[in-house]
PDB file as gemmi writes it, atoms N, CA and C in Angstrom:
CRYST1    1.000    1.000    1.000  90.00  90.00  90.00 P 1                      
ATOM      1  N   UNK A   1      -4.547  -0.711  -7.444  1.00  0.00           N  
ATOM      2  CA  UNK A   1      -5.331   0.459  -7.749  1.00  0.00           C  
ATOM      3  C   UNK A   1      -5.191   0.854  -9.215  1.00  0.00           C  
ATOM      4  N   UNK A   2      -4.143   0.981  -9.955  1.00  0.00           N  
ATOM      5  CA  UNK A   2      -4.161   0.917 -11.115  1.00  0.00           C  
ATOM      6  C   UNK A   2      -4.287  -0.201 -12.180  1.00  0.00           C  
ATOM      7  N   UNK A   3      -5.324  -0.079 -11.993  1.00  0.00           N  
ATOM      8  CA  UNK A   3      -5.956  -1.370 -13.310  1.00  0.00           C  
ATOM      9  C   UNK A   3      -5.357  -1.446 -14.710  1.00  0.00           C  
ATOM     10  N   UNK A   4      -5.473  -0.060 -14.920  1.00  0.00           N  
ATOM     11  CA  UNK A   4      -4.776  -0.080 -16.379  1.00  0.00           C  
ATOM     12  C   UNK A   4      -3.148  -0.224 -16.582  1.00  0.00           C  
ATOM     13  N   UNK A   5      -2.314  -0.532 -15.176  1.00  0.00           N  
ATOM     14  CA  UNK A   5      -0.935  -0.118 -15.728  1.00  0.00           C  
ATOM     15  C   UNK A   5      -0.561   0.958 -16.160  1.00  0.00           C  
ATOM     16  N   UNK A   6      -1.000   1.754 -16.081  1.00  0.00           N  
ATOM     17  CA  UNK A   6      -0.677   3.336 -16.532  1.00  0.00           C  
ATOM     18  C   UNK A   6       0.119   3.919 -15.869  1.00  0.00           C  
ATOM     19  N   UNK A   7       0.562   3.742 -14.699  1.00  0.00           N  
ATOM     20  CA  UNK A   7       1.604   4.575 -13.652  1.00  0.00           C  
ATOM     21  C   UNK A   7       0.855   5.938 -13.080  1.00  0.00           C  
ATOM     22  N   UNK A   8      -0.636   6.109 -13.639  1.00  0.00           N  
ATOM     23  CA  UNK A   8      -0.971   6.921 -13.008  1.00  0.00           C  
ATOM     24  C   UNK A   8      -2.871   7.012 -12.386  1.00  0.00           C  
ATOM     25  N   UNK A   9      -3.115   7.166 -11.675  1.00  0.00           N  
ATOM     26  CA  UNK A   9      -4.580   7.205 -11.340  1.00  0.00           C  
ATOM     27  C   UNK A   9      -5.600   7.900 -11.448  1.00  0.00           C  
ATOM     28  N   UNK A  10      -6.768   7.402 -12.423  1.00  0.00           N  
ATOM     29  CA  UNK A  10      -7.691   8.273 -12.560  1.00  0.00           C  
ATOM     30  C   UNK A  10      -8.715   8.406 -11.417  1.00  0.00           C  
ATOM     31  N   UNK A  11      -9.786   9.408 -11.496  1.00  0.00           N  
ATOM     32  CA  UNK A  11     -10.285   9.809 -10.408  1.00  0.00           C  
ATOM     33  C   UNK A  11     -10.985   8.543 -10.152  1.00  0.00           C  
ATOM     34  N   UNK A  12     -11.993   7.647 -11.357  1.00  0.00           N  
ATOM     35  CA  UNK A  12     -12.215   6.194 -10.829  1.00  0.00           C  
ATOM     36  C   UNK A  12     -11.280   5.299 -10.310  1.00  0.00           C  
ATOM     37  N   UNK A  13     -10.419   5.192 -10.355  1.00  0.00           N  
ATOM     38  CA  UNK A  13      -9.373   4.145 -10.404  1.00  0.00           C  
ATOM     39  C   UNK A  13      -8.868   4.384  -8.316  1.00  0.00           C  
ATOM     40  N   UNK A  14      -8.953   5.748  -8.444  1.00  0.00           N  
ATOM     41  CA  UNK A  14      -8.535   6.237  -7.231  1.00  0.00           C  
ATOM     42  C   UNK A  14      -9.822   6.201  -6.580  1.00  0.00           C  
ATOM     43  N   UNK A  15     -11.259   6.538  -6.911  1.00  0.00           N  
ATOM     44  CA  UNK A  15     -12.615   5.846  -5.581  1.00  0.00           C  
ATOM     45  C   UNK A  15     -12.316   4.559  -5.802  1.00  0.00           C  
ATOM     46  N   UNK A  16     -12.203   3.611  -6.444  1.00  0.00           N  
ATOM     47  CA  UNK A  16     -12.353   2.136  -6.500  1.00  0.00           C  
ATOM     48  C   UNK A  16     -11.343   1.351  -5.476  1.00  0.00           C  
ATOM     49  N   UNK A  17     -10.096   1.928  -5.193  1.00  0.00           N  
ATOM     50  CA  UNK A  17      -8.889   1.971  -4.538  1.00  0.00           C  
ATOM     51  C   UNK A  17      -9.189   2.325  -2.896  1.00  0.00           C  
ATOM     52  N   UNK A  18     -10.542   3.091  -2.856  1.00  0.00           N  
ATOM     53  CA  UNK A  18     -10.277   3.443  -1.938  1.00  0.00           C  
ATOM     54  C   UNK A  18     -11.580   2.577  -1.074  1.00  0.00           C  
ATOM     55  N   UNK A  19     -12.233   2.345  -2.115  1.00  0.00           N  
ATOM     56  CA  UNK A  19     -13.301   1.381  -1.313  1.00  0.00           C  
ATOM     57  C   UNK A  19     -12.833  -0.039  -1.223  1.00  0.00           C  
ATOM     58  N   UNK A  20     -11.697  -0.127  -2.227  1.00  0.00           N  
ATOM     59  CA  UNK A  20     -11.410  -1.594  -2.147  1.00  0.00           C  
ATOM     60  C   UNK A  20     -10.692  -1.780  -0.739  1.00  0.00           C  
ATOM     61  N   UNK A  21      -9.652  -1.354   0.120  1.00  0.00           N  
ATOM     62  CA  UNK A  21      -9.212  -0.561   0.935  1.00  0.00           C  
ATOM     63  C   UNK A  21     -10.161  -0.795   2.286  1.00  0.00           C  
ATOM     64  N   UNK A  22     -11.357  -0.759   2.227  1.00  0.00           N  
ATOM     65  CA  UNK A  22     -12.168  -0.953   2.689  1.00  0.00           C  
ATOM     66  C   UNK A  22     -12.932   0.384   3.626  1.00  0.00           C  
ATOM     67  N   UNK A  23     -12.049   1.745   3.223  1.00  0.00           N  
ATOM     68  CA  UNK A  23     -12.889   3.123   3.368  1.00  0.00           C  
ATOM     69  C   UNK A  23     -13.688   3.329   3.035  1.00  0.00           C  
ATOM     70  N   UNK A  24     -14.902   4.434   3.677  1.00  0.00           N  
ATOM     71  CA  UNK A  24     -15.730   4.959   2.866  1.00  0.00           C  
ATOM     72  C   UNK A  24     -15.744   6.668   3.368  1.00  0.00           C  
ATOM     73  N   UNK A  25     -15.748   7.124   2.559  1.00  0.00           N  
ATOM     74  CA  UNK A  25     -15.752   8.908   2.236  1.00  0.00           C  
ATOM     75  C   UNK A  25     -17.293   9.710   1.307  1.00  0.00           C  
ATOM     76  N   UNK A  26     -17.123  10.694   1.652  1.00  0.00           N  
ATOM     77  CA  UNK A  26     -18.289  11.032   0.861  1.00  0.00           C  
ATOM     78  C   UNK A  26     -18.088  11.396  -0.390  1.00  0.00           C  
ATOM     79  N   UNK A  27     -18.298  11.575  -1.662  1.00  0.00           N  
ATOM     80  CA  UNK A  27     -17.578  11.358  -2.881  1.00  0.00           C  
ATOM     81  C   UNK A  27     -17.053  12.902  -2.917  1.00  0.00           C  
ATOM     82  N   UNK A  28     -17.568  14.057  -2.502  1.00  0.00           N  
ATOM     83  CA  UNK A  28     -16.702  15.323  -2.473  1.00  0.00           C  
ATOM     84  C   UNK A  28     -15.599  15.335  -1.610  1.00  0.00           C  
ATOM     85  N   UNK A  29     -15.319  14.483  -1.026  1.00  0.00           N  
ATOM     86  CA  UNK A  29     -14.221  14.080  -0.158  1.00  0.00           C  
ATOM     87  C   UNK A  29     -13.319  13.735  -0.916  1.00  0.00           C  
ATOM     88  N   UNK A  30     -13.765  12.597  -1.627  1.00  0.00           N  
ATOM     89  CA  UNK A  30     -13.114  11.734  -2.467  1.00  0.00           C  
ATOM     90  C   UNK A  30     -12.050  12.536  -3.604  1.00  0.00           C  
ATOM     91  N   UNK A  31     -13.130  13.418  -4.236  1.00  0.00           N  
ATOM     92  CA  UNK A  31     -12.813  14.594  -5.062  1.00  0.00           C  
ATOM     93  C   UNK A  31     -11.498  15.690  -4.782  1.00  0.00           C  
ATOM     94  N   UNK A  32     -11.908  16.159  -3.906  1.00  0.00           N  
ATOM     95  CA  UNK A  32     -11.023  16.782  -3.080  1.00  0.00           C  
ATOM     96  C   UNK A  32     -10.122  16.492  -2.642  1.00  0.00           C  
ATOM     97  N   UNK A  33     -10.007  15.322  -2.373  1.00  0.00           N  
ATOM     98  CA  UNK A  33      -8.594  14.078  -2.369  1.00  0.00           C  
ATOM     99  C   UNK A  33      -8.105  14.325  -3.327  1.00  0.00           C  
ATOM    100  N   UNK A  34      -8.580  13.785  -3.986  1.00  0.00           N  
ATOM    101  CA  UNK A  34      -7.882  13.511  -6.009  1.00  0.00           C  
ATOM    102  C   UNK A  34      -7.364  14.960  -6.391  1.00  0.00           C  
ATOM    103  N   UNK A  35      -7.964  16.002  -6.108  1.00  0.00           N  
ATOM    104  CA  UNK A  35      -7.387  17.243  -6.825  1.00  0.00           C  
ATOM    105  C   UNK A  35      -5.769  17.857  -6.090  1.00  0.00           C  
ATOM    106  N   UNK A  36      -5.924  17.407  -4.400  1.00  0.00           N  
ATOM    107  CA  UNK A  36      -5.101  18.113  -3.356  1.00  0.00           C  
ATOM    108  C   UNK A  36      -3.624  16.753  -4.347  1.00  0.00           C  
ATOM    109  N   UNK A  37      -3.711  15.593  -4.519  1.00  0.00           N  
ATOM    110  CA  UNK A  37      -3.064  14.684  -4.619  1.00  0.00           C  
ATOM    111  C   UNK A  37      -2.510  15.462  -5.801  1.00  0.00           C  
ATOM    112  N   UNK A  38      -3.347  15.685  -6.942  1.00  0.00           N  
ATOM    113  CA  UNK A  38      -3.300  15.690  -8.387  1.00  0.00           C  
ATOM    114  C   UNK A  38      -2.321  17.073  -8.392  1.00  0.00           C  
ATOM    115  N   UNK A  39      -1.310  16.966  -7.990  1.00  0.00           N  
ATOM    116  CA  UNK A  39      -0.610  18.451  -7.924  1.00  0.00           C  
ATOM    117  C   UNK A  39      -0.542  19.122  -9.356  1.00  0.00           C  
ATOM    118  N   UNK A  40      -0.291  18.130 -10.127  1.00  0.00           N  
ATOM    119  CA  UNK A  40      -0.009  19.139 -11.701  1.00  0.00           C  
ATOM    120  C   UNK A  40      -1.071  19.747 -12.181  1.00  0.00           C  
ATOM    121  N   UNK A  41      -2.415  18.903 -11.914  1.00  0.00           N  
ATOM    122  CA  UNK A  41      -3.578  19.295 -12.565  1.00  0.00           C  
ATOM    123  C   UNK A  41      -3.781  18.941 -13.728  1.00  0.00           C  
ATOM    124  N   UNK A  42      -3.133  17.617 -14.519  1.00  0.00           N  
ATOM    125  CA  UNK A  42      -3.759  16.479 -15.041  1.00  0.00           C  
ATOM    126  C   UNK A  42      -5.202  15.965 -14.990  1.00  0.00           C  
ATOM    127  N   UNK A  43      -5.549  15.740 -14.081  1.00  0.00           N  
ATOM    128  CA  UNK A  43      -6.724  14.227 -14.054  1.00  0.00           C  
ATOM    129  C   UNK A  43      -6.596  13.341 -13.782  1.00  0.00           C  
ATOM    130  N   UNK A  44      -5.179  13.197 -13.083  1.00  0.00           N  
ATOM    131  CA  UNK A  44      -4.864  11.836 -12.923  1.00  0.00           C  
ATOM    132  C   UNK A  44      -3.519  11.332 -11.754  1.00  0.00           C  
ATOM    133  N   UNK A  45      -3.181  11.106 -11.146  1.00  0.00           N  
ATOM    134  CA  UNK A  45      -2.242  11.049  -9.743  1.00  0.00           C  
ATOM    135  C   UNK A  45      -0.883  10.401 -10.422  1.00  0.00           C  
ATOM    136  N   UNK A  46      -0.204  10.817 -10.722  1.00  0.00           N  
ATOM    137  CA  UNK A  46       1.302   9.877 -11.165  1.00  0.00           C  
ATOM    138  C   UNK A  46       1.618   9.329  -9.690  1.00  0.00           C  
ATOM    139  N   UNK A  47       2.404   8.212 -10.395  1.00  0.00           N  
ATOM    140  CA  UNK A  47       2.900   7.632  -8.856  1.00  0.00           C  
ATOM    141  C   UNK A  47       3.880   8.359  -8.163  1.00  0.00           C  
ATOM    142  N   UNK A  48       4.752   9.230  -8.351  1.00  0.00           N  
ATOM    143  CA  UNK A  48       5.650  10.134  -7.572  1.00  0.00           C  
ATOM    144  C   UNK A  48       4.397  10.952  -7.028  1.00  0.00           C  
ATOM    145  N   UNK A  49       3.247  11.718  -7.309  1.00  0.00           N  
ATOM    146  CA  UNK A  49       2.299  12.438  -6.775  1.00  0.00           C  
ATOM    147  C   UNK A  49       1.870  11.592  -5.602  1.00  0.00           C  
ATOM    148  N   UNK A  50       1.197  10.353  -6.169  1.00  0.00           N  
ATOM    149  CA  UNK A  50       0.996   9.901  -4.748  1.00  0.00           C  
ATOM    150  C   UNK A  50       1.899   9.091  -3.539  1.00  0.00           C  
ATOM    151  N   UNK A  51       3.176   9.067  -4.227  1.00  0.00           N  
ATOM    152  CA  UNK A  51       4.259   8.577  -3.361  1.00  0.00           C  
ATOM    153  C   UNK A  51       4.581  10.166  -2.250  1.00  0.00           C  
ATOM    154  N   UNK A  52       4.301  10.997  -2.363  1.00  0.00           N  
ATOM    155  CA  UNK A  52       4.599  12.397  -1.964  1.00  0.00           C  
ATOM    156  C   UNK A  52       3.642  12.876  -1.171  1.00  0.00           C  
ATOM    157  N   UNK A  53       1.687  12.246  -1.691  1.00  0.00           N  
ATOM    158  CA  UNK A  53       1.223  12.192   0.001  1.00  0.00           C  
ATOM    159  C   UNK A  53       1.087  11.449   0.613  1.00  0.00           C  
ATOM    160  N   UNK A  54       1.859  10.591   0.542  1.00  0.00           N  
ATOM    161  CA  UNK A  54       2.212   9.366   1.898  1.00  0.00           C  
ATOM    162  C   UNK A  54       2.858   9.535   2.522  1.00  0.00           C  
ATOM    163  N   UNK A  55       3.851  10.384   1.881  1.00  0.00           N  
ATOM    164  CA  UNK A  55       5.625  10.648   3.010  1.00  0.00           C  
ATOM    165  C   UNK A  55       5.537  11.312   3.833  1.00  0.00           C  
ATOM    166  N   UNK A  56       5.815  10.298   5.117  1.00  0.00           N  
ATOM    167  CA  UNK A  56       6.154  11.165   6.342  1.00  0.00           C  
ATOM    168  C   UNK A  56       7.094  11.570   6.250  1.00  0.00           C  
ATOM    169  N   UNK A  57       7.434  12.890   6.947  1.00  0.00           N  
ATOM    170  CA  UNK A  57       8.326  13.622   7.267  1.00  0.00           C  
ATOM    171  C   UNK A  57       9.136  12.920   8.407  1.00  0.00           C  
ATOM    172  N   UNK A  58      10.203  13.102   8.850  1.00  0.00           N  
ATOM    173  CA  UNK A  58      11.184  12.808  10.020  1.00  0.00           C  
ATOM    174  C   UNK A  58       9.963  13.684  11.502  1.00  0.00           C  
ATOM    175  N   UNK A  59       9.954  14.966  10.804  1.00  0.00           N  
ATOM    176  CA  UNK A  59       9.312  15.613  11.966  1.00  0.00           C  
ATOM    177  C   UNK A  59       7.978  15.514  12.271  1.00  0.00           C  
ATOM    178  N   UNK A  60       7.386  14.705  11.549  1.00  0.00           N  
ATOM    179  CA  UNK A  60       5.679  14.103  11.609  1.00  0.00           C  
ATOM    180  C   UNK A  60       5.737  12.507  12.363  1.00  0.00           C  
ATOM    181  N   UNK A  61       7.094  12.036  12.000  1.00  0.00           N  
ATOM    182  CA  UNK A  61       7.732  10.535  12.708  1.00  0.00           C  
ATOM    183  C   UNK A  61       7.787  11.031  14.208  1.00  0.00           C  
ATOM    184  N   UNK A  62       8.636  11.949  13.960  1.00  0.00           N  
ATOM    185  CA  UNK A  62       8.804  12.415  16.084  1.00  0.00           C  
ATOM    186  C   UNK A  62       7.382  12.745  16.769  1.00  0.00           C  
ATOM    187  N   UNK A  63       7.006  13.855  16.102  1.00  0.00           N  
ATOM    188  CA  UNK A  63       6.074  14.060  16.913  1.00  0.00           C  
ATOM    189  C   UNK A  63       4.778  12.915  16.797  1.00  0.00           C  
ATOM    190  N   UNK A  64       4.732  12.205  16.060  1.00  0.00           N  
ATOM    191  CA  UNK A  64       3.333  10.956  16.118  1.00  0.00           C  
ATOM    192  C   UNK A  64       4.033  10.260  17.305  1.00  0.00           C  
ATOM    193  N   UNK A  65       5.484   9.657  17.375  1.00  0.00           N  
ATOM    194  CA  UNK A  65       5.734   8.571  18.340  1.00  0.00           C  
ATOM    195  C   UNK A  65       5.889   9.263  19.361  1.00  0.00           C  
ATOM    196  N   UNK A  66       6.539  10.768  19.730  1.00  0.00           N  
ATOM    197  CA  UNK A  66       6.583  10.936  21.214  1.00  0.00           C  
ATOM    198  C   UNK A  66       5.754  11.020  22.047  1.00  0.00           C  
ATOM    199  N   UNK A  67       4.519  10.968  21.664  1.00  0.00           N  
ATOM    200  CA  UNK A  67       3.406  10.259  22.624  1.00  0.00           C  
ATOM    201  C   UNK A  67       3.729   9.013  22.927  1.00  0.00           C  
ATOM    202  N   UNK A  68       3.936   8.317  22.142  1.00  0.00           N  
ATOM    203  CA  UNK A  68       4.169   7.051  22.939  1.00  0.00           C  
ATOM    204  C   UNK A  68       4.867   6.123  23.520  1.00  0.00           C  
ATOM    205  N   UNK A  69       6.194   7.783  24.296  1.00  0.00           N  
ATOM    206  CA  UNK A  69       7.114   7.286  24.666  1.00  0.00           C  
ATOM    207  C   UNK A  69       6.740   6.833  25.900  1.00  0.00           C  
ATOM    208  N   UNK A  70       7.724   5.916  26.412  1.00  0.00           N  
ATOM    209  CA  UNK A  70       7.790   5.084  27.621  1.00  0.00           C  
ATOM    210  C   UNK A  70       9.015   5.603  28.597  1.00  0.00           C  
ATOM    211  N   UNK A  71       9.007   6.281  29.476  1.00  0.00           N  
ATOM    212  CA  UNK A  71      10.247   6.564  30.110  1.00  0.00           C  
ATOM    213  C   UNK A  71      10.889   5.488  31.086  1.00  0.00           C  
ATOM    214  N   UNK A  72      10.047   4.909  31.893  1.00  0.00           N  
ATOM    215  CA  UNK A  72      10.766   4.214  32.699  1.00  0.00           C  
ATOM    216  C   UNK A  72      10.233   2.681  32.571  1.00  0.00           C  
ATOM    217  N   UNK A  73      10.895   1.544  33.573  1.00  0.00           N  
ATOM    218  CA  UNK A  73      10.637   0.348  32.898  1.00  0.00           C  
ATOM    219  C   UNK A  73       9.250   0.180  33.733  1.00  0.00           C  
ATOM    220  N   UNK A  74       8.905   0.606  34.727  1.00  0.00           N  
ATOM    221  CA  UNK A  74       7.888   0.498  35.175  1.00  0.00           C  
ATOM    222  C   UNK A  74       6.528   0.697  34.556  1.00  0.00           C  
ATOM    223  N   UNK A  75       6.852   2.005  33.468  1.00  0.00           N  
ATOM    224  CA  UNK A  75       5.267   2.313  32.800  1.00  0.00           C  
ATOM    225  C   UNK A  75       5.517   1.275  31.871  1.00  0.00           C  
ATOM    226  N   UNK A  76       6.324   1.107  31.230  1.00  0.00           N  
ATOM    227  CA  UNK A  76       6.385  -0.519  30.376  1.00  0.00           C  
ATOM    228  C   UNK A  76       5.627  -1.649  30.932  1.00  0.00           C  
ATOM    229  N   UNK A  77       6.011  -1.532  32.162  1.00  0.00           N  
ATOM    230  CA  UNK A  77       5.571  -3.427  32.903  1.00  0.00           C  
ATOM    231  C   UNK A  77       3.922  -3.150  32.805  1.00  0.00           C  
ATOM    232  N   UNK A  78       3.548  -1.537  33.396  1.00  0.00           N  
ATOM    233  CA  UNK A  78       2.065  -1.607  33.622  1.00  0.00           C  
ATOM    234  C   UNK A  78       1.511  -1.574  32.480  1.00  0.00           C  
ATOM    235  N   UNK A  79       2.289  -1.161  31.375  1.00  0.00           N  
ATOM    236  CA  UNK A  79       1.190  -0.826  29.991  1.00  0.00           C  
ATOM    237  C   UNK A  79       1.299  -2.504  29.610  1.00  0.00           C  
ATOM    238  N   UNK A  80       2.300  -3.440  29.888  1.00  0.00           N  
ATOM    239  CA  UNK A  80       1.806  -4.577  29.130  1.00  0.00           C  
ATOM    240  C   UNK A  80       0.793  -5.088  30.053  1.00  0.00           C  
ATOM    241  N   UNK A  81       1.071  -4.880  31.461  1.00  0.00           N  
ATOM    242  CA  UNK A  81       0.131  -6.075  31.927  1.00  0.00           C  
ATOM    243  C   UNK A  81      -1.281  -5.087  31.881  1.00  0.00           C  
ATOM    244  N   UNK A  82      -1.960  -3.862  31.474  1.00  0.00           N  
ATOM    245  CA  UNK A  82      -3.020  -3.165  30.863  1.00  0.00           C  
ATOM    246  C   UNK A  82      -3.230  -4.134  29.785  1.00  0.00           C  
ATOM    247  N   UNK A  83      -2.688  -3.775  28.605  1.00  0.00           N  
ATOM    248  CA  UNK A  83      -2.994  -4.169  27.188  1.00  0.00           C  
ATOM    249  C   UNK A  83      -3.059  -6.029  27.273  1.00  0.00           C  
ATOM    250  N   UNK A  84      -2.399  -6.605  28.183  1.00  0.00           N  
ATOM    251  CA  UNK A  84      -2.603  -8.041  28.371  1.00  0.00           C  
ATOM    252  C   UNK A  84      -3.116  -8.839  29.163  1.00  0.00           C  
ATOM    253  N   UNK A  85      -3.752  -7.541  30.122  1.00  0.00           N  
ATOM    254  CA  UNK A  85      -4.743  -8.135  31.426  1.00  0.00           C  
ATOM    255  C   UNK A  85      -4.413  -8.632  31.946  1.00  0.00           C  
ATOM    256  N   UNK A  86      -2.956  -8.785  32.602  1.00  0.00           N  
ATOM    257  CA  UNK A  86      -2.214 -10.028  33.304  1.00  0.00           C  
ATOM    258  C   UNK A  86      -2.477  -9.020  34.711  1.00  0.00           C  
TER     259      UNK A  86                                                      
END                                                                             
């Protein structure tokens, strides 16, 4: 995504990234991305900025996986032979 080596991303650099990626957004989306990211208010995403909206939290880790907990070995056996049609 950074073409130039710069350590940081401009608002092109960041649509180009994101279509390369193979997303598509509507470009005020896009925008609105870049500014929520752009915490200092630069013009441009340093890599600690965007290392910071990627990070999950511990408590965004629990609650995404405890849906997909498995309690007993039985819902195990049925979810593989579901997902494997056996």
């Amino acid at each position: 995504m950074d073409v130039d080596h710069s350590n940081w991303l401009s608002l092109k650099e960041f649509r180009n990234g994101i279509k390369d990626f193979g997303l598509s957004f509507p470009e005020s989306s896009v925008e609105e991305l870049f500014s929520y990211i752009d915490k200092d208010g630069q013009h441009g995403i340093l890599f600690n900025e965007f290392l910071e909206a990627l990070r999950v939290t511990e408590e965004e880790f629990t609650n995404y996986y405890s849906g997909a907990n498995i309690d007993t070995d039985e819902e195990f056996v049925k979810m593989m032979k579901t997902a494997w049609k056996i």
